[in-house]
C-alpha positions as CSV (number, residue, x, y, z in Angstrom):
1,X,65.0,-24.1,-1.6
2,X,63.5,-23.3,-4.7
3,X,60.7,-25.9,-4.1
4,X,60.3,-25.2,-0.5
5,X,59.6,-21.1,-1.6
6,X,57.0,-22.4,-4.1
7,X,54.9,-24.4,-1.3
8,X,55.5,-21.5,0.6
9,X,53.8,-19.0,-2.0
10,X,51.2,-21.8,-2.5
11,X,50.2,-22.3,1.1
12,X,49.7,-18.0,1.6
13,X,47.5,-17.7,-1.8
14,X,45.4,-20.6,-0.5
15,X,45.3,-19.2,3.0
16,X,43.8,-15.6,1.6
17,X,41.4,-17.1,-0.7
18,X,40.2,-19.0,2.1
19,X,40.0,-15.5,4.5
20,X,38.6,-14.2,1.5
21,X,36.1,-16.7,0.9
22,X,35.1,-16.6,5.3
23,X,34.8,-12.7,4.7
24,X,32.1,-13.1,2.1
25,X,30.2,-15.4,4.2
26,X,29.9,-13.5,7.1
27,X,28.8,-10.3,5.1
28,X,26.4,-13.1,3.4
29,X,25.5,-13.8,7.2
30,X,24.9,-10.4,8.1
31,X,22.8,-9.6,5.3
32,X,20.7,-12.5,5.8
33,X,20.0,-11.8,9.4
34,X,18.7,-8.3,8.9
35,X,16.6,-9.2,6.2
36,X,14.9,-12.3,7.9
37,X,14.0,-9.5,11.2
38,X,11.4,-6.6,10.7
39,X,12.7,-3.5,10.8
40,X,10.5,-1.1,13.0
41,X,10.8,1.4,10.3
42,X,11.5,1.6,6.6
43,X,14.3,3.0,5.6
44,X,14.5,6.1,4.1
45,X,10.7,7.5,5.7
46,X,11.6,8.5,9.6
47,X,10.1,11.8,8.8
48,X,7.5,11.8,6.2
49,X,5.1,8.9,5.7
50,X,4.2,7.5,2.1
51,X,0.7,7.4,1.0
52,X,-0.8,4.4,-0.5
53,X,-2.1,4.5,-3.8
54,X,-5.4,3.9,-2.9
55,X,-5.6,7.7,-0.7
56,X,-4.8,9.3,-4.0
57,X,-7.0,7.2,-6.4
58,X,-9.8,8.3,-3.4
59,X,-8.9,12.3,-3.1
60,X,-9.0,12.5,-7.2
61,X,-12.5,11.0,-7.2
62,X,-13.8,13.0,-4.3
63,X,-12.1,16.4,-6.3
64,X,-14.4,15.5,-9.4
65,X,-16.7,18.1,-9.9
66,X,-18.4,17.3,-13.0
67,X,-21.2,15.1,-11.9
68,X,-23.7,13.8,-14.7
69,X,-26.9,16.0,-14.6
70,X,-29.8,14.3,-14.7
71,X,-32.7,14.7,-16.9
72,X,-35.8,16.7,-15.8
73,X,-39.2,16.0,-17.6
74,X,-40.3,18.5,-19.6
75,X,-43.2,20.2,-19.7
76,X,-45.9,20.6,-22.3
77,X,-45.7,24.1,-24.0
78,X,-48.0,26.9,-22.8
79,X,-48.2,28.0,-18.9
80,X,-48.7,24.5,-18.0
81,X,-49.6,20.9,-18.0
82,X,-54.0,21.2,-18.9
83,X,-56.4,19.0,-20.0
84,X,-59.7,19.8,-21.4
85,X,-63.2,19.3,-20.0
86,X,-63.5,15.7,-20.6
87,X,-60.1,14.1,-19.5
88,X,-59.9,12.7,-15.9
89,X,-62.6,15.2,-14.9
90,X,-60.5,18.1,-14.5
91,X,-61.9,21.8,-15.2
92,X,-59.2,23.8,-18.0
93,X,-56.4,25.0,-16.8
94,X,-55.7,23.1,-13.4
95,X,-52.5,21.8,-13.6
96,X,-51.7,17.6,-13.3
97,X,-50.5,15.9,-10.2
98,X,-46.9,15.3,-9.9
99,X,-45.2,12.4,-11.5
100,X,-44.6,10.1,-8.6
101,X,-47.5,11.3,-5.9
102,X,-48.7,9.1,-3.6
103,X,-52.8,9.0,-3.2
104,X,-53.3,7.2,0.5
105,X,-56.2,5.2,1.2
106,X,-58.6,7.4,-1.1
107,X,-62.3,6.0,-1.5
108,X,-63.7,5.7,-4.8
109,X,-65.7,3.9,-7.6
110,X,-64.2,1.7,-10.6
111,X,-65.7,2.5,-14.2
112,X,-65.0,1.9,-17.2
113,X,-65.8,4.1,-20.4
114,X,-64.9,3.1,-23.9
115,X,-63.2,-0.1,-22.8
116,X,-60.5,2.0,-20.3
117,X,-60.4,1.4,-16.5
118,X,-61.2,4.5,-14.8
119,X,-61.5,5.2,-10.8
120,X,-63.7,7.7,-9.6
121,X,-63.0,9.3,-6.4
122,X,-65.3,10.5,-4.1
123,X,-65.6,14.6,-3.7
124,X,-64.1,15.3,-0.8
125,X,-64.3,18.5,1.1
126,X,-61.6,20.5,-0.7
127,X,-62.4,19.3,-4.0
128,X,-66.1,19.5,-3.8
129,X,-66.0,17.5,-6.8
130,X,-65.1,13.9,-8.1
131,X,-62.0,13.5,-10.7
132,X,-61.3,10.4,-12.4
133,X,-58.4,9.0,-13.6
134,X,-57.5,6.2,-15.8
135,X,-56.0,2.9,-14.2
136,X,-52.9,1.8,-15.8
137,X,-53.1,-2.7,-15.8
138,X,-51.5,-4.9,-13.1
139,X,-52.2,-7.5,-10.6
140,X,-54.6,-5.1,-8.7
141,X,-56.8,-4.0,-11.8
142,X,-57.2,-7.4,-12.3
143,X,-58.3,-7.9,-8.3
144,X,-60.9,-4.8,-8.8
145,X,-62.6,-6.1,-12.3
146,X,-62.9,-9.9,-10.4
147,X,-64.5,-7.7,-7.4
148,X,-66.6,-5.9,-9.7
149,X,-67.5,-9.0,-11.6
150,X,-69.1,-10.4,-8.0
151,X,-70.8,-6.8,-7.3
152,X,-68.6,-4.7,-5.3
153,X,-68.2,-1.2,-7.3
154,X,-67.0,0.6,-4.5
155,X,-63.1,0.4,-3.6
156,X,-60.5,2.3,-1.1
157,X,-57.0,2.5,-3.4
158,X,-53.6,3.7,-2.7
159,X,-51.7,4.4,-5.8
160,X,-49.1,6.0,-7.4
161,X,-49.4,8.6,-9.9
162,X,-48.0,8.6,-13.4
163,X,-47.5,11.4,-15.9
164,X,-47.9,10.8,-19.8
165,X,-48.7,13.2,-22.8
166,X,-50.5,15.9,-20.1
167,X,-52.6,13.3,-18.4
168,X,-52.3,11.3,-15.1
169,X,-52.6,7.5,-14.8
170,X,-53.0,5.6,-11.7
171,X,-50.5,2.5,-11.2
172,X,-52.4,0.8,-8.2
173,X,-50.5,0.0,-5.1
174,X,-53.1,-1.4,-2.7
175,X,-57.2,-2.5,-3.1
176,X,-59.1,-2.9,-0.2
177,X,-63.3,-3.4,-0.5
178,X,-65.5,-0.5,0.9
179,X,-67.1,-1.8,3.4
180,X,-70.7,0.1,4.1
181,X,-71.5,1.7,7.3
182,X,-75.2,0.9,6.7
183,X,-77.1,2.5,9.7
184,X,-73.8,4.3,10.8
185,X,-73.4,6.5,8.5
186,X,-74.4,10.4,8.7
């Protein structure tokens, strides 16, 4: 009786280990299954939406306010930028063109005087007089002294305006030959 109790205490300890064992593997089974679906929401955000890092990197940039200023040129001291008589043909006290200007198509003659290019506009009707101004090298200095070399002096330049210790340079942009009108012109 003794022995039949034993495989009777036996058989119900193997019997709930094995229940046991089916329990965790249908909790195992459950768990799986949820995590191999998508969920249509994440948990824990039904009302309020996260926002990525990248939103908040963005909204501290564009909150900056300190921007690097940048750095003007300076002018010379006095009540301007002058020159005297004899540079670039300007009278005392007119002031320099802008850093950066833009001359368009402006007719002219090429000179040299002490060994620097210079270019020689015409007068025009607001000036009423010619200015010079010194040509600063590149491809298209070289292009005008081979021109002038073959006998062409006169020249139609755009070019862009430099500034530098209160006188203008010209940094040459385009060169095209004046052509003359001959008998057409007034």
């Amino acid at each position: 009786m003794v022995s039949w109790m034993m495989a009777a205490s036996i058989a119900l300890a193997y019997i709930s280990a094995a229940q046991q064992v089916s329990d965790e593997q249908k909790t195992a089974a459950t768990s799986q299954a949820a995590a191999s679906q998508p969920a249509s929401r994440p948990a824990g955000s039904r009302t309020t939406f996260r926002k990525p890092d990248q939103a908040r990197v963005l909204e501290e940039l564009l909150q900056q306010k300190e921007m690097p200023k940048p750095i003007l040129p300076s002018r010379p001291r006095g009540e301007g930028p002058t020159r005297s008589v004899g540079e670039a043909g300007r009278r005392p006290g007119e002031p320099l063109l802008l850093e950066g200007t833009v001359l368009v198509e402006r007719p002219g003659r090429y000179v040299t005087a002490d060994g620097r290019p210079l270019f020689l506009f015409h007068a025009d009707a607001s000036s009423r007089r010619a200015e010079r101004m010194e040509i600063l090298t590149n491809q298209y200095l070289e292009i005008m002294e081979n021109e002038v070399r073959a006998g062409v002096s006169e020249f139609v330049i755009t070019a862009e305006v430099t500034s530098y210790r209160g006188q203008n340079y010209l940094l040459l942009r385009k060169v095209l030959r004046r052509v003359p009108n001959r008998n057409l012109s007034p």
